[in-house]
C-alpha positions in Angstrom: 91.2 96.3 94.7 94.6 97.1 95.6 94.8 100.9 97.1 98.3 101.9 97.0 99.9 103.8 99.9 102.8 105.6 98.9 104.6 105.6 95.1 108.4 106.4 96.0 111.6 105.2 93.7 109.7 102.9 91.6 108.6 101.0 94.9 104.8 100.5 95.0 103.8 100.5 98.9 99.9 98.5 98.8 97.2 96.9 100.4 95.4 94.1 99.1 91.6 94.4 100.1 89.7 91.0 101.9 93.2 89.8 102.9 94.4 88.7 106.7 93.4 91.1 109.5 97.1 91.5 110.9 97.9 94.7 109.7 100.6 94.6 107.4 101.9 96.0 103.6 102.7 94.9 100.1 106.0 96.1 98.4 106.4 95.5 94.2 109.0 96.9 92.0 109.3 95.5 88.9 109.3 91.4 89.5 110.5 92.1 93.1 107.9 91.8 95.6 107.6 91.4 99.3 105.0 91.6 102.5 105.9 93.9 105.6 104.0 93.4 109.0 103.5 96.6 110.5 102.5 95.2 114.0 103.2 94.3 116.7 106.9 95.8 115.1 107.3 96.6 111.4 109.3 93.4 109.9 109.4 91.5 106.3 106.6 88.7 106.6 108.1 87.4 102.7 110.8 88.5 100.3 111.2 87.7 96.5 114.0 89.2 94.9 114.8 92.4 97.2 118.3 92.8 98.3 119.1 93.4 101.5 119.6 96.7 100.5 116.2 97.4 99.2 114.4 96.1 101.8 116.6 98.3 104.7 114.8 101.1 102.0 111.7 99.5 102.8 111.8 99.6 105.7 112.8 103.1 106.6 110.7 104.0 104.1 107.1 102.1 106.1 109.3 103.8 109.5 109.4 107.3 107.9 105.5 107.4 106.5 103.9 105.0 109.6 101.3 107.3 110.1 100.2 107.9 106.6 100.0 104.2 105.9 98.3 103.9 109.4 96.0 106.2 108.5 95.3 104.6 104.7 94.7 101.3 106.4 92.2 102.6 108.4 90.4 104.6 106.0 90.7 101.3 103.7 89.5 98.8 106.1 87.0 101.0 107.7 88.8 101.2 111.4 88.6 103.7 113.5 91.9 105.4 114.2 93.4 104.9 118.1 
């Protein structure tokens, strides 16, 4: 199960359920895919095929929505908000 997060310009913002504790996101568009921590500080994990360009839109986009994904996580994962 993959809930998504946000749908925004074609760029699919994820989770992947039963994956590593260390909160973080998965990006897809198209055959472009990467994985974004979002903690300690939001920064790209992995990159295949973004351009630098698309991943400074990936990131302001994670910057920009941090509490709704925050808040997805947590309802996903079944943590209690802080």
């Amino acid at each position: 199960m993959s809930p998504r997060a946000i749908f925004i310009s074609g760029f699919d913002f994820f989770f992947y359920s039963k994956e590593e504790e260390r909160k973080h996101i998965h990006v897809e568009k198209g055959e472009k895919s990467a994985k974004v921590w979002l903690e300690p500080t939001i920064e790209v994990a992995t990159n295949y095929g973004f351009t630098s360009k698309e991943i400074r839109f990936i990131i302001q986009t994670i910057q920009e929505n941090e509490q709704l994904i925050n808040e997805k996580w947590n309802y996903h994962f079944g943590r209690e908000q802080g």
